[in-house]
C-alpha positions as CSV (number, residue, x, y, z in Angstrom):
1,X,97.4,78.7,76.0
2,X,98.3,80.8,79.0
3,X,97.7,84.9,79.0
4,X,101.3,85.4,78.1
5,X,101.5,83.1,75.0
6,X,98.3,85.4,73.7
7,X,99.8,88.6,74.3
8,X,101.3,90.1,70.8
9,X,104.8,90.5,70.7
10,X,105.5,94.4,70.2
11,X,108.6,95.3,67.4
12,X,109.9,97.1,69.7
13,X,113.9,95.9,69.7
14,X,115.6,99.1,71.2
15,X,117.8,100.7,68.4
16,X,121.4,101.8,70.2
17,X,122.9,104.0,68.1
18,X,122.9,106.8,65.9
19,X,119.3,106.9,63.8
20,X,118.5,110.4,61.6
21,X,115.0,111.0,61.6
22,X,113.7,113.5,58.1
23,X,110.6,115.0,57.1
24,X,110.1,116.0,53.6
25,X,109.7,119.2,52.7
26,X,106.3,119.4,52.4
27,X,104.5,122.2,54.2
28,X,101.0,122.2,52.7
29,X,99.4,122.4,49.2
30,X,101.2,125.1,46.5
31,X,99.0,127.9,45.2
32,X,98.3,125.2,41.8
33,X,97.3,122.3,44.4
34,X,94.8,124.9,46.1
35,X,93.0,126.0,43.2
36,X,92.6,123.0,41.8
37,X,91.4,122.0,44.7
38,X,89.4,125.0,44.4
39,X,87.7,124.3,40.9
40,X,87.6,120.6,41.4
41,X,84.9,121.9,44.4
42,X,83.1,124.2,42.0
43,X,82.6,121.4,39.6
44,X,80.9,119.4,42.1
45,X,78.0,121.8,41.6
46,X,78.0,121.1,37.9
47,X,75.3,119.1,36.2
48,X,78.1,117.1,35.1
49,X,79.0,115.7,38.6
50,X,75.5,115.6,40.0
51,X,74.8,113.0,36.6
52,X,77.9,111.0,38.0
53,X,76.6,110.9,41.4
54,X,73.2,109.5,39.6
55,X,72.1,106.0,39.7
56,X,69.8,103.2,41.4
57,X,69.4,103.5,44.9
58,X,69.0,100.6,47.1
59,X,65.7,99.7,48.5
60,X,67.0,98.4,51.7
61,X,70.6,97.2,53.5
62,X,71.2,93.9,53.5
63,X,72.3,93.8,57.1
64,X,72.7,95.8,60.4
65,X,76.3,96.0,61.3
66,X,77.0,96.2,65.6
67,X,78.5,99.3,66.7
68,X,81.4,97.9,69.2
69,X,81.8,101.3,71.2
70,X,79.5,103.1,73.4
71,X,78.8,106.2,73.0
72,X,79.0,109.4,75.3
73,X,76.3,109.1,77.9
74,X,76.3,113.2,79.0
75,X,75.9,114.2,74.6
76,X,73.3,111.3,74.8
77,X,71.1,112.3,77.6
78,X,71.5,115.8,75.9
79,X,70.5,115.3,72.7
80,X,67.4,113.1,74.5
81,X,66.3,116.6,75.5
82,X,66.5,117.9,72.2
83,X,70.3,119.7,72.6
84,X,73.0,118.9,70.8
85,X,76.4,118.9,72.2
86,X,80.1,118.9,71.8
87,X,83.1,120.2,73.4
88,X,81.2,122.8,75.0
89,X,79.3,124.3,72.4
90,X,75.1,123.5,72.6
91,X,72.8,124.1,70.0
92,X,68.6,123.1,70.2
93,X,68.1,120.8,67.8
94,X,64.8,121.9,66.9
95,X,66.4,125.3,65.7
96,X,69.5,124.3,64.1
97,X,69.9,126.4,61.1
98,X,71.9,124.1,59.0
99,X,71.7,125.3,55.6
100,X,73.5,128.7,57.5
101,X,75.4,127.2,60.2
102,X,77.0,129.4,63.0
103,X,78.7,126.5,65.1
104,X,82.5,125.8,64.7
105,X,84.1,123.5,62.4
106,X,84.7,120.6,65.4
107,X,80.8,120.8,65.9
108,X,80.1,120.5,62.1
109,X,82.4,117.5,61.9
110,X,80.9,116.3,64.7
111,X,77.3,116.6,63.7
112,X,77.7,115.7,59.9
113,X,79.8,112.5,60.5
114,X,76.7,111.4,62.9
115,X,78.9,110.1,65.9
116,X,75.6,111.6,67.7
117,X,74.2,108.5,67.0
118,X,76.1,106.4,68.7
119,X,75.4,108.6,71.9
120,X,71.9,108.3,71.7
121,X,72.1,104.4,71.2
122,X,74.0,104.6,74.2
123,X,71.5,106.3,76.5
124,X,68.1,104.8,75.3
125,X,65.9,102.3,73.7
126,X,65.1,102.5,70.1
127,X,61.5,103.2,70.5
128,X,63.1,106.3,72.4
129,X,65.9,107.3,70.0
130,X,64.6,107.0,66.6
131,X,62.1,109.8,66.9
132,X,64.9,112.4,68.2
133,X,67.0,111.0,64.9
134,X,64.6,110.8,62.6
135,X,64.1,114.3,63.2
136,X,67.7,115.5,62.8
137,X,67.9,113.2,60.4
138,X,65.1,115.2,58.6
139,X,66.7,118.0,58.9
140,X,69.7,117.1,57.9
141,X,68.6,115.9,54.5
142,X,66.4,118.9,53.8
143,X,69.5,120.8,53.6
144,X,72.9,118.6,52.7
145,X,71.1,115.7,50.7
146,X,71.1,117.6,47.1
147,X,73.8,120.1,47.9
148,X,76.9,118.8,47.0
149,X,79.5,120.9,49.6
150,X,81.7,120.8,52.3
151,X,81.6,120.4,55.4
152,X,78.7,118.1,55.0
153,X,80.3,115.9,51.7
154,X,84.1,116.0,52.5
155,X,84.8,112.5,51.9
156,X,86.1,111.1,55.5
157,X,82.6,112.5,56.6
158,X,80.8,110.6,54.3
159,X,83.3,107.7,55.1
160,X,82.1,108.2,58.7
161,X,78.4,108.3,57.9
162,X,78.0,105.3,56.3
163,X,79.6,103.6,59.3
164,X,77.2,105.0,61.8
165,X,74.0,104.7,59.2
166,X,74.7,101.0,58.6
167,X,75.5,100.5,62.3
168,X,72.2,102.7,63.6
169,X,69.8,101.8,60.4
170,X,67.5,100.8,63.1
171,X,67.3,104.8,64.8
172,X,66.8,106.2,61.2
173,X,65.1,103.5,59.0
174,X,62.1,102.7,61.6
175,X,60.1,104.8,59.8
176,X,56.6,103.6,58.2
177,X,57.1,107.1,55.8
178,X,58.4,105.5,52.5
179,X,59.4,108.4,50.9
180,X,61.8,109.5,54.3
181,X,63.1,105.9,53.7
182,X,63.7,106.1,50.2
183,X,65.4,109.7,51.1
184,X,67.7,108.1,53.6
185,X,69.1,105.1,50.7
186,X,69.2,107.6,48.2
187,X,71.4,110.0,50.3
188,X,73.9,107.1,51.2
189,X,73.9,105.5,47.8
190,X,74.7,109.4,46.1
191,X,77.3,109.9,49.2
192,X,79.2,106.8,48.3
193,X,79.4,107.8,44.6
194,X,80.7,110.9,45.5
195,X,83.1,109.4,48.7
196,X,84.4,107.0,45.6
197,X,85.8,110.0,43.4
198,X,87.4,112.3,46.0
199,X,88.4,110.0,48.6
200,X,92.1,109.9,47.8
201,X,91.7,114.2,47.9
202,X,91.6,114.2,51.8
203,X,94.6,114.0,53.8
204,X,96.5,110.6,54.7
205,X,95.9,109.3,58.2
206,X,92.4,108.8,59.8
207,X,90.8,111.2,57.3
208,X,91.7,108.4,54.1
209,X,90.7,105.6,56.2
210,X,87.4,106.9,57.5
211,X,86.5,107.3,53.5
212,X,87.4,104.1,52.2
213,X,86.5,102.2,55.4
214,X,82.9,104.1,54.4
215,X,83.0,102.5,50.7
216,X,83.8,99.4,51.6
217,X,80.9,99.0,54.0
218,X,78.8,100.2,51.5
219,X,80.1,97.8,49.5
220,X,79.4,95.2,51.6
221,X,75.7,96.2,52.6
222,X,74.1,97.7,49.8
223,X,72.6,95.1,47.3
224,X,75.3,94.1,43.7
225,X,78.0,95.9,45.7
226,X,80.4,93.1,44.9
227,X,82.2,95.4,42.4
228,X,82.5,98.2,44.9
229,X,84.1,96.2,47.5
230,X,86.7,94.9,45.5
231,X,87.6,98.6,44.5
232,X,87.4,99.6,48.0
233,X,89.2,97.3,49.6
234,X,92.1,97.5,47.1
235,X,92.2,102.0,47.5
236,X,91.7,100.6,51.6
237,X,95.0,99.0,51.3
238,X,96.8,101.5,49.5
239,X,95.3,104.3,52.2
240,X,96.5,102.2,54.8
241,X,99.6,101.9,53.4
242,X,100.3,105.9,53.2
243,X,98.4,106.6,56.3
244,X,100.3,104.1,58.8
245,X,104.1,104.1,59.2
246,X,106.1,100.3,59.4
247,X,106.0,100.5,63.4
248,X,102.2,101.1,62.9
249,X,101.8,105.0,64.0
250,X,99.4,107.1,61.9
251,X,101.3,109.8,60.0
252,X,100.1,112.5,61.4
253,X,101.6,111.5,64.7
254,X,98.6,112.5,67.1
255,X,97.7,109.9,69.9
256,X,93.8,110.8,69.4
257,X,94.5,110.2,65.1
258,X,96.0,106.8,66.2
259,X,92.7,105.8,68.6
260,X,90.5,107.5,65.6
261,X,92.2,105.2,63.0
262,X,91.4,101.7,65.6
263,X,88.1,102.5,66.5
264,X,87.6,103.0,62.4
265,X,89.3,99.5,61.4
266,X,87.1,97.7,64.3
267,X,84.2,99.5,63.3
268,X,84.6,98.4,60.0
269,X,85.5,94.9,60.7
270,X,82.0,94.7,62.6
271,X,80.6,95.2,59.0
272,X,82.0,92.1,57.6
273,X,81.0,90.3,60.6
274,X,77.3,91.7,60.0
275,X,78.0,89.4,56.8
276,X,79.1,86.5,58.2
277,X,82.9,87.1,56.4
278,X,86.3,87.5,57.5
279,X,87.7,90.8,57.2
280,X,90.9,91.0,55.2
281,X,94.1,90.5,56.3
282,X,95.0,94.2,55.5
283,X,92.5,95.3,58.4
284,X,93.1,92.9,60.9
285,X,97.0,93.4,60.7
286,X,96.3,97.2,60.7
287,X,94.2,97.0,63.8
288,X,96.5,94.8,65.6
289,X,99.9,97.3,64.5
290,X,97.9,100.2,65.7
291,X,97.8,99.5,69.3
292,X,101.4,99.0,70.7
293,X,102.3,102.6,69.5
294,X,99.3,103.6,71.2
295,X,100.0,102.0,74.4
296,X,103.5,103.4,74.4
297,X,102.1,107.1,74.3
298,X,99.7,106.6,77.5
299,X,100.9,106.8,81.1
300,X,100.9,105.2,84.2
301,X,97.3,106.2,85.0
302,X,96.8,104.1,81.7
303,X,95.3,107.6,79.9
304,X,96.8,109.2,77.0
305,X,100.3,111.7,77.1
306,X,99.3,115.2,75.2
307,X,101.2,114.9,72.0
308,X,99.9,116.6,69.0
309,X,96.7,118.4,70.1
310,X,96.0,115.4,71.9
311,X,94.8,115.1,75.5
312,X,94.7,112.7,78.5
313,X,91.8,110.6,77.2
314,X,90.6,108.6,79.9
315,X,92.7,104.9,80.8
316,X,89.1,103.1,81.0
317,X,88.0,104.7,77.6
318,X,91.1,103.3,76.0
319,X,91.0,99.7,77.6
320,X,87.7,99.6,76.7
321,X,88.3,100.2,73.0
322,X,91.8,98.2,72.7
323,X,89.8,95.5,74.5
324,X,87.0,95.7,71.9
325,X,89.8,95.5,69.5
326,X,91.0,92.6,70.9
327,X,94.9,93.0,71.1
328,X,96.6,92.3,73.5
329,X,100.5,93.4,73.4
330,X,102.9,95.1,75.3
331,X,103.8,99.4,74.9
332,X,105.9,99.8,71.7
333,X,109.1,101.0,73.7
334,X,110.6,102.9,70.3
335,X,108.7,104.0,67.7
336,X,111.3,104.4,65.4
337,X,108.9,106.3,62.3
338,X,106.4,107.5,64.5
339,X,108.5,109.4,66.4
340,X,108.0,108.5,70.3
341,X,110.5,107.1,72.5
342,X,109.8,105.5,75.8
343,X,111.7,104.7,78.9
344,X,110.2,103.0,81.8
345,X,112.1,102.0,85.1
346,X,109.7,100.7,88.2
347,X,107.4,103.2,88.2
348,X,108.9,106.0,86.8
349,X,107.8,106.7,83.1
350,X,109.3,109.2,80.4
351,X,107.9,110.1,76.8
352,X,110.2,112.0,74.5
353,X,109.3,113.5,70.9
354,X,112.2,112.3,69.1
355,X,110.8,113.7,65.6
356,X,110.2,116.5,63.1
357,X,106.2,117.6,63.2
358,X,104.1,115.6,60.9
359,X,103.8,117.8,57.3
360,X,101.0,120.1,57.0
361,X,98.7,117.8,55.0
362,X,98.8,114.9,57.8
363,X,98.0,117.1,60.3
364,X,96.2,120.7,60.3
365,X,96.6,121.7,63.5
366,X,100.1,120.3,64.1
367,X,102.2,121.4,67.3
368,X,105.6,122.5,67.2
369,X,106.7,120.3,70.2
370,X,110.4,118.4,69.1
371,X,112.2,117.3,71.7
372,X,109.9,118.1,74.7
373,X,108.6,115.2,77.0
374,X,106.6,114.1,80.1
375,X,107.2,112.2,83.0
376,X,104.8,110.4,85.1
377,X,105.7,108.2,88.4
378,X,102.7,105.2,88.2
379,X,99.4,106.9,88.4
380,X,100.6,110.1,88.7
381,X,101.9,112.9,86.3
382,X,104.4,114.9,87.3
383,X,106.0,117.1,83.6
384,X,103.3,117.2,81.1
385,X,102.7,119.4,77.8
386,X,99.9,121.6,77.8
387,X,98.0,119.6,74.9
388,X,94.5,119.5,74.2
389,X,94.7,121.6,71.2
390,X,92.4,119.2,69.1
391,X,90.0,118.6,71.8
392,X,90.1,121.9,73.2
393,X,86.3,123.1,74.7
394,X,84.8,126.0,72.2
395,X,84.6,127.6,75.3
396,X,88.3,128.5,75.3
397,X,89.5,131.6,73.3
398,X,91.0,130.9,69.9
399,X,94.5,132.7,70.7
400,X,94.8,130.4,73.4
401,X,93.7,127.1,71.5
402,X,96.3,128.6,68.8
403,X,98.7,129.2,71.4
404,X,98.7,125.3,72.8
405,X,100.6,124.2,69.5
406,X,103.3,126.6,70.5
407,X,107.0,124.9,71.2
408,X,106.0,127.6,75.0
409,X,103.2,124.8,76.0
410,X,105.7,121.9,75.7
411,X,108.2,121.1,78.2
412,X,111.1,121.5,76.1
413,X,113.7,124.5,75.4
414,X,112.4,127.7,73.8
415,X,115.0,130.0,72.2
416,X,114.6,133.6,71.8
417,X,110.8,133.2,72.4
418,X,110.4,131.6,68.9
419,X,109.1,128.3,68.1
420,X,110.7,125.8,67.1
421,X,109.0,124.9,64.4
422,X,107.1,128.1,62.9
423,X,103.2,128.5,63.6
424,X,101.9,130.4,61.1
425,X,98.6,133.0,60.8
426,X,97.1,130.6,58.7
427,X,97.3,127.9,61.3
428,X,99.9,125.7,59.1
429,X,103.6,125.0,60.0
430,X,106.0,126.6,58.2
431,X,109.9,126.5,58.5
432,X,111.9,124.9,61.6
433,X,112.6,121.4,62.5
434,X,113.6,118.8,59.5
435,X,115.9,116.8,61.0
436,X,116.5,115.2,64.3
437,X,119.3,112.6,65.4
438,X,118.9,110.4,67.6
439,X,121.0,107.9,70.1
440,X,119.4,105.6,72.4
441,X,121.3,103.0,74.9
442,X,120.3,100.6,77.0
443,X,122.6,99.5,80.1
444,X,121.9,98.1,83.8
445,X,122.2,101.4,84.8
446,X,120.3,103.5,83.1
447,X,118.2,104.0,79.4
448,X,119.7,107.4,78.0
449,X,118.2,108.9,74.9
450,X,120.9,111.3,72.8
451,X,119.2,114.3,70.3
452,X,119.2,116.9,68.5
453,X,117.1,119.5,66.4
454,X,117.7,122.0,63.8
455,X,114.7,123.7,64.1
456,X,117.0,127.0,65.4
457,X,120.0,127.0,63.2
458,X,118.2,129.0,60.3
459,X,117.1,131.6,62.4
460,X,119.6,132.1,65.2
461,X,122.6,129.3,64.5
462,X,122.2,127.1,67.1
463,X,121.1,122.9,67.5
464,X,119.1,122.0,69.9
465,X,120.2,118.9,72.0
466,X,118.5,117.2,74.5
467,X,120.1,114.1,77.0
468,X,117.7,112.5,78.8
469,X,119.2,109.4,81.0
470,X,116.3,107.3,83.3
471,X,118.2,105.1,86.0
472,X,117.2,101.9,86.7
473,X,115.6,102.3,89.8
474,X,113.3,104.8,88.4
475,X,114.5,107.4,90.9
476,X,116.9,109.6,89.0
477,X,116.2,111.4,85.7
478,X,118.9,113.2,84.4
479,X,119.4,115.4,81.8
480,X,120.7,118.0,80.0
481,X,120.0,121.2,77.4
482,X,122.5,122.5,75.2
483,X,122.8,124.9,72.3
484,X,125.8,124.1,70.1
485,X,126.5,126.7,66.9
486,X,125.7,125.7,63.9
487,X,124.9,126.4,60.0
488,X,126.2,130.1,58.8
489,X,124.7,132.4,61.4
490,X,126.4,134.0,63.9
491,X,124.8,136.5,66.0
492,X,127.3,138.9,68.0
493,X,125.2,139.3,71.6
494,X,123.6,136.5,73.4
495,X,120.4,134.9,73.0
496,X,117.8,134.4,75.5
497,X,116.1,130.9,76.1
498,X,113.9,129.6,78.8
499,X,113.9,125.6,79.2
500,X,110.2,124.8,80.6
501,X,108.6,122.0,82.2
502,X,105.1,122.1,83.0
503,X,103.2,120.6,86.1
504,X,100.4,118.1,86.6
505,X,98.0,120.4,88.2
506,X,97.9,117.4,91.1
507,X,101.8,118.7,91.8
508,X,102.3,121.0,94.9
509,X,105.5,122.9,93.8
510,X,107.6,125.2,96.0
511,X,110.9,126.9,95.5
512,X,114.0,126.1,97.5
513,X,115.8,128.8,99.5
514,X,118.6,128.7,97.2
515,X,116.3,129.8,94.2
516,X,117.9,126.6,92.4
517,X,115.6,123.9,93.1
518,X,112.3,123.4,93.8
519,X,110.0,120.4,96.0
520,X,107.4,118.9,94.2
521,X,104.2,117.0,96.1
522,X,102.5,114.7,94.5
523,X,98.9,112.6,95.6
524,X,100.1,109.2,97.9
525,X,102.3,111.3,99.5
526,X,105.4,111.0,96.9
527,X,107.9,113.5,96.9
528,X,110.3,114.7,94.3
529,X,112.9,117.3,94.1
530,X,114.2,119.5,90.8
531,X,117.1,120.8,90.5
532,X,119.0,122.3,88.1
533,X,122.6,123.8,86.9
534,X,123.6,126.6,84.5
535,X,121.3,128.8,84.4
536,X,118.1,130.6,86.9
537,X,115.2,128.8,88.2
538,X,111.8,130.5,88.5
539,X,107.7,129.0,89.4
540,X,105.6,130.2,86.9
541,X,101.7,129.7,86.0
542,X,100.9,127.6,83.5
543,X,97.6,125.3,82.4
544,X,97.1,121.8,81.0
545,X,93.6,120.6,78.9
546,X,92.2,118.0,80.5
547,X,90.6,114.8,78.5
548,X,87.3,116.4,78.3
549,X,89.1,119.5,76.9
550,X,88.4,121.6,79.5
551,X,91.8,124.2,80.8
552,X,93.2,123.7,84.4
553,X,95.5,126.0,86.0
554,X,98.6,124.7,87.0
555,X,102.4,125.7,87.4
556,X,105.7,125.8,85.5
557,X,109.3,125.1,86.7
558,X,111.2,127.6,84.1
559,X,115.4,127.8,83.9
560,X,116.0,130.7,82.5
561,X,119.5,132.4,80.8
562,X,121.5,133.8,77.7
563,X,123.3,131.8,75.3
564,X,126.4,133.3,73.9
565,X,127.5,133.2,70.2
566,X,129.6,130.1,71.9
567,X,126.6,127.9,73.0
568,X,125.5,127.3,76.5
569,X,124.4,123.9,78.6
570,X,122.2,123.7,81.6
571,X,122.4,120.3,83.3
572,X,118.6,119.4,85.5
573,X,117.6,116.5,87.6
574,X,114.7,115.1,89.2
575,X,115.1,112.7,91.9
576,X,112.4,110.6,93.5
577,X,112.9,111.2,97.5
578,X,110.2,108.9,98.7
């Protein structure tokens, strides 16, 4: 069998045509849904639930399941010197307060689902690691192993645990003190009880999967789990069923919840492995759906586009992990569901959000980002989003992390300064964008996507549309912004909008003398020119969030004017000159 009769055909056929893309109407739990969600955590401190969470607990595991992925080496050689990190925030490890935490919510994910384990792994022996966690280990139990309460027992946590415990056993079962053993099985085997009965509480998406993946494993390592692998495995399917879309995007429609939901599925099919079984069908068809939408959200330079609080993770981070996975397939082209269209031509590369937002349940931090898109010409970016909202550094103030979901840090249109889709104080979505249409075509000219949001006609009357036409030599992309009136309002003066598209920090920009068009220098000496029609041009600042979250400064082209009560179109090009 040659390389290409092993590569996975992607279902990507090319719809050309009209396709109307919904979103339910859901914008997060009702006042009922919150306060039962409210009581149902009071009850967990009831004698009643700490009875159901009693029971044997195992004496040992029956294997040691491999963890596929390394770790990060930099939180690794860290935590070897007693400091925990992530996304710039440090804390000593020996002073960690974590029955009255004071480190962000990220940083509590971080430390509760033990992914630390996986960095120290990474960076040293186990004679080295296991005293460093045992100790945090110890810690951690002394506080969260009898108190039943988020953070520490949300169920995709304890999902996320089990993973790393049965994968790192070795790190935090080496120890000759019985009773810190016995403390360590009892925790998991009380976790897994709990995991069991609130599981299908946390969101759909990676959240659903990390829990179940987490009772399955137990299922398949702790002694007379037979029973709760059969249950596991059957909530696994139906999880994966509301948590992946048929073109096999997570809902939530983030590029770092897609890689989140792989690594989970591989991780768990190591478990089965550790057993000497075959992992069900169910897992090994999710893993291989999940990786030609991811591939068609990453770029030239093979590294993630900034979609959904998403950032630029690294091209040799994902290779290594789709590798791992063992797919091989091609970029999904059109993911119809998920929401992502993609047009490619040589070099040239385009990504459009050709969806409504996911709903607030699939996605917390969701960004209000419909129609925008970024551009890339092989290795280099040239219109990207600002992104990194999910993955933002702690060292960046909260207005601005808040302010990276705006419609503003997307290069897409922006109408009266408003978003497109509302970001509210509480950090959910509220009203805007619940419909988009959509035509795509395909000639030997050119690929031209066709649509259109309502995310404006509430509030100020107008749709949205968007033409974006890639030719076939890569050189030309064309395309156009319009506001056409619609729905009942009708406001009697004009509207301002400003249409942006933000910069690779790599690109040298300067304006034209005729204040229409601007140069734009990229590394490898590649040139290419903006130009637009309809409205002003002006070079702003602007910033982008790298892959390791960190904020760069960079620039803005912005085309600026007022719309009339009768709608407006501005026409823009970019156009490869060498």
């Amino acid at each position: 069998m040659n390389d290409d009769d092993a590569i996975q055909p992607a279902p990507d056929g090319i719809d050309q045509g009209k396709r109307l893309i919904r979103v339910g109407g859901d914008n997060g739990l009702s006042l009922a849904e919150r306060i039962a969600e409210r009581l149902q955590r009071l009850a967990w401190r009831t004698p009643f639930h700490r009875l159901a969470l009693s029971g044997r607990h195992p004496l040992k595991l029956i294997a040691v399941a491999d963890d596929p992925f390394p770790g990060d080496v930099a939180r690794g050689q860290a935590l070897m010197k007693g400091m925990l990190t992530f996304r710039g925030e440090r804390r000593v490890v020996d002073t960690l307060d974590l029955a009255h935490p004071d480190f962000s919510a990220p940083f509590a994910d971080h430390l509760h689902g033990f992914d630390w384990l996986r960095d120290l792994s990474t960076v040293a022996t186990r004679a080295q690691a296991a005293p460093v966690a045992e100790g945090l280990m110890r810690q951690w139990l002394a506080a969260h192993a009898d108190t039943v309460a988020d953070p520490a027992w949300r169920a995709d946590l304890i999902g996320r645990r089990i993973l790393e415990w049965i994968a790192h056993a070795p790190l935090i079962l080496s120890s000759t003190d019985l009773v810190y053993r016995s403390s360590v099985l009892h925790a998991l085997a009380r976790g897994v009880r709990h995991a069991e009965r609130t599981a299908d509480r946390v969101p759909a998406g990676p959240a659903r999967i990390a829990a179940w993946s987490g009772v399955v494993a137990a299922g398949l390592m702790i002694p007379g789990g037979e029973a709760r692998r059969t249950m596991g495995e059957a909530a696994l399917a139906r999880a994966l069923a509301a948590s992946i879309t048929s073109d096999g995007g997570t809902i939530g429609r983030s590029p770092l919840g897609q890689l989140d939901a792989l690594m989970l599925l591989v991780a768990l099919r190591e478990v089965y492995a550790a057993r000497r079984l075959e992992a069900p069908a169910m897992v090994s068809d999710a893993i291989t759906g999940l990786v030609a939408p991811l591939l068609g959200v990453c770029h030239g330079d093979r590294a993630l586009a900034s979609w959904q609080g998403s950032g630029p993770i690294a091209g040799d981070r994902i290779d290594t992990i789709i590798a791992i996975a063992g797919v091989r397939t091609r970029p999904l082209r059109q993911a119809r569901e998920w929401g992502y269209q993609r047009l490619s031509a040589r070099s040239t590369l385009l990504i459009l959000d050709a969806a409504p937002p996911p709903v607030a349940r699939t996605l917390a931090d969701a960004c209000a980002s419909t129609l925008a898109f970024e551009l890339s010409d092989g290795a280099e970016r040239i219109v990207v989003n600002c992104g990194g909202g999910r993955i933002a550094s702690a060292t960046l103030p909260a207005p601005l992390i808040q302010g990276l979901r705006s419609t503003a840090a997307h290069s897409t249109l922006v109408l009266a300064d408003s978003n497109s889709t509302a970001v509210l104080a509480d950090g959910a979505l509220g009203r805007g964008v619940t419909e988009v249409e959509l035509v795509r075509g395909e000639s030997d000219d050119a690929s031209r996507i066709d649509a259109s949001h309502d995310g404006y006609v509430r509030r100020f009357g107008f749709t949205h549309r968007r033409t974006v036409a890639l030719g076939s030599d890569g050189r030309d992309v064309r395309g156009e912004d319009l506001l056409v009136p619609a729905g009942r309002k009708r406001g009697a003066g004009d509207t301002a909008f400003a249409i942006r598209f933000h910069l690779a920090p790599h690109v040298d920009s300067a304006m034209t003398a005729d204040g229409q068009a601007a140069l734009l220098r990229l590394p490898g000496n590649l040139l290419w020119q903006f130009r637009c029609r309809g409205a002003g041009l002006a070079l702003e600042e602007s910033l982008w969030v790298d892959g390791d979250g960190r904020a760069h400064p960079t620039q803005q082209l912005v085309v600026t004017g007022n719309a009339p009560p009768g709608g407006m179109s501005v026409s823009w090009w970019f156009h490869r000159s060498k």
